[in-house]
N, C-alpha and C positions, 0 to 999 in steps of 0.2 A: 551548476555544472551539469550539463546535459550529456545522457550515454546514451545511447541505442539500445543496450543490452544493459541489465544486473544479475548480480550474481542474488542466492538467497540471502546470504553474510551484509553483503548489503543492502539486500529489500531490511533485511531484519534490526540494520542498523539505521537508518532512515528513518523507517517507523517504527522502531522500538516495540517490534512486533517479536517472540521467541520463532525460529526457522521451524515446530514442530505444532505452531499455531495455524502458523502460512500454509504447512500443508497441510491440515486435518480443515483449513478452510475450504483447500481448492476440493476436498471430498461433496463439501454442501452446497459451492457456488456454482454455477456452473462457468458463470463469468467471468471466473480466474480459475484461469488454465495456462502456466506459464509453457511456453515452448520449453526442449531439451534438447540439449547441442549432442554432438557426437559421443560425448563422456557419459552421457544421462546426465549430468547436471541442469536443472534448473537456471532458464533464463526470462527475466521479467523484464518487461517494456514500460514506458512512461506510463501508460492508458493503466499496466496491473498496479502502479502504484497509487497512481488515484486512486483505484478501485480500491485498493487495501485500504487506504487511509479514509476513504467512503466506510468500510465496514467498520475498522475500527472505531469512528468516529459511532455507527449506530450501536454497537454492541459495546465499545466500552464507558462511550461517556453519555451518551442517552439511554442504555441500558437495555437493549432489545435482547433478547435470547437470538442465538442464531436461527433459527425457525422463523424471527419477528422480522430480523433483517431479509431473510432471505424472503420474504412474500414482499417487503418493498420494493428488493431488488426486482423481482419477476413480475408486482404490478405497473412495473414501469415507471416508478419515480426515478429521474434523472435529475442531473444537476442542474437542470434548468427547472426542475421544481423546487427547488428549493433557493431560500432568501439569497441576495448576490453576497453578501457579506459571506454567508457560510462558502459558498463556491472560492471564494478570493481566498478566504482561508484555509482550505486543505491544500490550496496551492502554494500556496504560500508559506505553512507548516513544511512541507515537504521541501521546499527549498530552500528554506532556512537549517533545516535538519541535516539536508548535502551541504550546504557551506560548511555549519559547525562542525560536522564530521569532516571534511577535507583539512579546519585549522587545528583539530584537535591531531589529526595524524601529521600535518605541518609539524605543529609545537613539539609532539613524540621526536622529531628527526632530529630538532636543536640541539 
């Protein structure tokens, strides 16, 4: 299910990220900078979830310090450096994550 816009509640439900990681990340990334609507609320785009799920994937399951991730992010590894399998996979994570979460709040309304 595809949005234009997310809120942090749901960047944070997607990728099981806590809302107060997201931001003390956007302090060291420079690459996630979500926009803010007229509320000041945080607004995140397709592109910052990848990115999240990019970082998470280096710092919590390969283990980089944030320091580590961020010098890969800035020398310029892209997803195109990286094996296709892992590319299909963060994609693929993250949309399996918006389904579950849509049937799980389905199943709540029953």
């Amino acid at each position: 299910m595809k949005k234009l816009y997310y809120s942090i509640g749901e960047v944070s439900d997607i990728t099981a990220i806590e809302p107060h990681v997201l931001r003390y990340w956007e302090t060291i990334f420079d690459d996630l900078s979500p926009r803010k609507n007229k509320a000041g609320n945080r607004t995140y785009r397709e592109e910052d979830l990848t990115f999240i799920l990019r970082l998470k994937d280096l710092i919590q399951k390969k283990k980089y310090s944030t320091a580590g991730a961020k010098k890969i992010v800035e020398d310029g590894e892209t997803e195109m450096d990286l094996p296709g399998d892992e590319i299909l996979s963060v994609h693929i994570k993250k949309d399996l994550r918006e389904v579950n979460l849509f049937l799980n709040k389905l199943l709540e309304k029953l």
